[in-house]
C-alpha positions as CSV (number, residue, x, y, z in Angstrom):
1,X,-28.0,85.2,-6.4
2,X,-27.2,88.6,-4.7
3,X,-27.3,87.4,-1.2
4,X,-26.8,91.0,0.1
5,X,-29.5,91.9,-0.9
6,X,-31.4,88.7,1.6
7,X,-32.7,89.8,4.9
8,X,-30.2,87.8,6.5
9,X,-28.0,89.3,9.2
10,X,-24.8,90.7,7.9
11,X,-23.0,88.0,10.4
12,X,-24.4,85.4,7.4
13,X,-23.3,86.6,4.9
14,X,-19.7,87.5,5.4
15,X,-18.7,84.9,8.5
16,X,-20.7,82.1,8.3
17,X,-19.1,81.0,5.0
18,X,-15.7,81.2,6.9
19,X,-16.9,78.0,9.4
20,X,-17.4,75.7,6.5
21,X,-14.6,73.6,4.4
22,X,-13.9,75.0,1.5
23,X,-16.1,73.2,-1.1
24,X,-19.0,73.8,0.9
25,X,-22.3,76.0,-0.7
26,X,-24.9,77.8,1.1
27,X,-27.4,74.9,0.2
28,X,-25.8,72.9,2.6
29,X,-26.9,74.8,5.6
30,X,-30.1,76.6,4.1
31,X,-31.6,73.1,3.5
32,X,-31.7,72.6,7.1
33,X,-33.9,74.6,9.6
34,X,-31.2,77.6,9.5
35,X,-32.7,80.6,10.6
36,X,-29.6,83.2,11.2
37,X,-26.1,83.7,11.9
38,X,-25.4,86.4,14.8
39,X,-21.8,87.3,16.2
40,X,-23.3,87.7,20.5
41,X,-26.2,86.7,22.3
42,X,-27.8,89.0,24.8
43,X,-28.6,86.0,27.4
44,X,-25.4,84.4,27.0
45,X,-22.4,87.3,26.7
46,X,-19.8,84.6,27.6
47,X,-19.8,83.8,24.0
48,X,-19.5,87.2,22.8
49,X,-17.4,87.7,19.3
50,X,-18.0,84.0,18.5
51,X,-20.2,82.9,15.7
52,X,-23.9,82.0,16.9
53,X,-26.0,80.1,14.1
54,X,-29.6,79.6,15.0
55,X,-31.8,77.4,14.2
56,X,-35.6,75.8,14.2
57,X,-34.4,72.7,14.7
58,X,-31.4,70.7,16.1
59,X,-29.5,70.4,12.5
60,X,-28.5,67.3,10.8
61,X,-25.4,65.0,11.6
62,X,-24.4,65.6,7.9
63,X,-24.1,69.9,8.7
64,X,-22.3,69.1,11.6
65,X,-19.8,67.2,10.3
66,X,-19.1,70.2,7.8
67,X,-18.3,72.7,10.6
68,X,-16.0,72.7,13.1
69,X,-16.8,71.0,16.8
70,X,-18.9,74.0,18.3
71,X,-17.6,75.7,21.7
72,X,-21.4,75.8,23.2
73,X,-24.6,74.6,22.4
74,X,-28.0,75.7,23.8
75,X,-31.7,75.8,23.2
76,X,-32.9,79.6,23.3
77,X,-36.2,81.1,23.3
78,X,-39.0,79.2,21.6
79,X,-37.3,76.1,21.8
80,X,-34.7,77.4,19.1
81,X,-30.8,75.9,18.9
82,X,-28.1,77.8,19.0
83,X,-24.4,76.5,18.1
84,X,-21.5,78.8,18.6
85,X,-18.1,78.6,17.0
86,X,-15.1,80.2,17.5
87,X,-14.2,82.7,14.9
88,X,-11.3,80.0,12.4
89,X,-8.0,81.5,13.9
90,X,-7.1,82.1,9.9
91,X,-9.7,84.5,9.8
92,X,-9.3,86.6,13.1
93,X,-8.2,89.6,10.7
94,X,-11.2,88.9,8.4
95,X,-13.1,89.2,11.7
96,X,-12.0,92.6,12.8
97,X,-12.6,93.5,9.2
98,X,-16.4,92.5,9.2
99,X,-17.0,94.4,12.3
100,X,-15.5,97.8,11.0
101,X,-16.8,97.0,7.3
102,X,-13.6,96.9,5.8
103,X,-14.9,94.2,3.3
104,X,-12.2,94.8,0.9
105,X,-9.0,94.4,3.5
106,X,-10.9,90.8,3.5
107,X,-7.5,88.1,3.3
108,X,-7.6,86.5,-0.6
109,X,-8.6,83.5,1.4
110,X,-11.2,84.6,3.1
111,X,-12.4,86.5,-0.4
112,X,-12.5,82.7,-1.9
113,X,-14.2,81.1,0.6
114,X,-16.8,83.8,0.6
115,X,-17.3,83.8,-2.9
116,X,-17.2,80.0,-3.5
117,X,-20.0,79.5,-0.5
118,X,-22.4,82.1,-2.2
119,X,-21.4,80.6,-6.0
120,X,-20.7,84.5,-6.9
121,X,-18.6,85.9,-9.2
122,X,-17.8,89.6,-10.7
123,X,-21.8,90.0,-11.5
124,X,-23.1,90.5,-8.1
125,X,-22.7,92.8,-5.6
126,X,-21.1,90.6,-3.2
127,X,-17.8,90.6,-5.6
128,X,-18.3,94.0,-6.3
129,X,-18.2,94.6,-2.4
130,X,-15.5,92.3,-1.8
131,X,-13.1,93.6,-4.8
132,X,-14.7,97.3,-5.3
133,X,-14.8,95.9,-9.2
134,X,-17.5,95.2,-11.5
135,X,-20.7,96.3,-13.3
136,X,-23.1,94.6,-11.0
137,X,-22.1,97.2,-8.0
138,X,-21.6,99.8,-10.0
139,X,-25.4,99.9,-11.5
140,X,-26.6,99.3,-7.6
141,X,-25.1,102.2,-6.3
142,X,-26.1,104.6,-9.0
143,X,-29.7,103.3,-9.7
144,X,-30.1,103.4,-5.2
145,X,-28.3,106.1,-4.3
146,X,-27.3,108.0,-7.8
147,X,-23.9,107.9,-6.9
148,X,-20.4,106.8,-8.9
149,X,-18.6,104.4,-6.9
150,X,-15.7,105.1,-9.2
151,X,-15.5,108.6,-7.7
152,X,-15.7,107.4,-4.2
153,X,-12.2,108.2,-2.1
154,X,-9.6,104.9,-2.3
155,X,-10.5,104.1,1.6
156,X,-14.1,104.4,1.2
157,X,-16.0,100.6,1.1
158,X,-18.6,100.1,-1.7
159,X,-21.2,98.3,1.3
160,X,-22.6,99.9,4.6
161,X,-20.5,98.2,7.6
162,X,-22.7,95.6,10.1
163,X,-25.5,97.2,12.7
164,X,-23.7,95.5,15.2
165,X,-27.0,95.2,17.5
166,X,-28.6,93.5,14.7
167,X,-25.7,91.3,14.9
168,X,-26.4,90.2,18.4
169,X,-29.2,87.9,19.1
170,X,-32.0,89.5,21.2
171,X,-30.7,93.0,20.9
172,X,-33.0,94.2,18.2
């Protein structure tokens, strides 16, 4: 599964995995009526840089005993949910990070989570991202863009940083 190439915000898939315990997999949350995971919310700024996940429907006892207590619940819009969590103080760095797209200056911990919640490994272009290693990344860039990551400069990232205002619920 190459979840960067979903249509999911860029919120999803590099911070959500950081609210779950660790032996937690995407399953968990995409069996229940998940819709997106968004870092602000246009109608309610008081939560800004916090984690929003949205849903269809108010989700399960069972998910929210995975996550941590959330700081602020709401219904929004068409009768959507919203929880919002507090970025996991062990991942403040990882946070900063995500929003500059320094995916690679991820902590190892962070790297693990992300990689254990997706189930990926060295064949996918989240690892690739994530460690700027691997075959999987390497073929992406050149068949996409015809360009060899391998000749890109030390600082440069092998993924696009965040749109931040498609980040931000109601922005875009």
């Amino acid at each position: 599964m190459d979840v960067l190439k979903f249509k999911y915000t860029y919120t999803t898939k590099f911070m959500l995995p950081l609210l779950f315990k660790h032996s937690t997999s995407f399953h968990k949350i995409f069996n229940e009526s998940f819709i997106n995971a968004y870092i602000a919310d246009m109608i309610n700024s008081e939560n800004d840089d916090k984690i929003h996940l949205l849903f269809s429907d108010y989700p399960s006892l069972s998910l929210q005993t995975l996550l941590p207590k959330p700081i602020s619940e709401y219904r929004h819009g068409d009768g959507y949910y919203v929880l919002v969590y507090d970025v996991p103080s062990d991942y403040t760095e990882d946070y900063i990070n995500f929003l500059t797209g320094k995916y690679s200056q991820f902590t190892d911990k962070a790297k693990n989570q992300l990689t254990n919640f997706w189930n990926v490994d060295i064949n996918s272009l989240l690892w690739g991202t994530l460690y700027k290693e691997g075959d999987k990344i390497k073929a992406f860039w050149k068949e996409n863009f015809n360009e060899n990551v391998e000749t890109f400069s030390p600082s440069t990232e092998w993924w696009p940083p965040p749109n931040i205002e498609e980040e931000i619920i109601g922005l875009v």
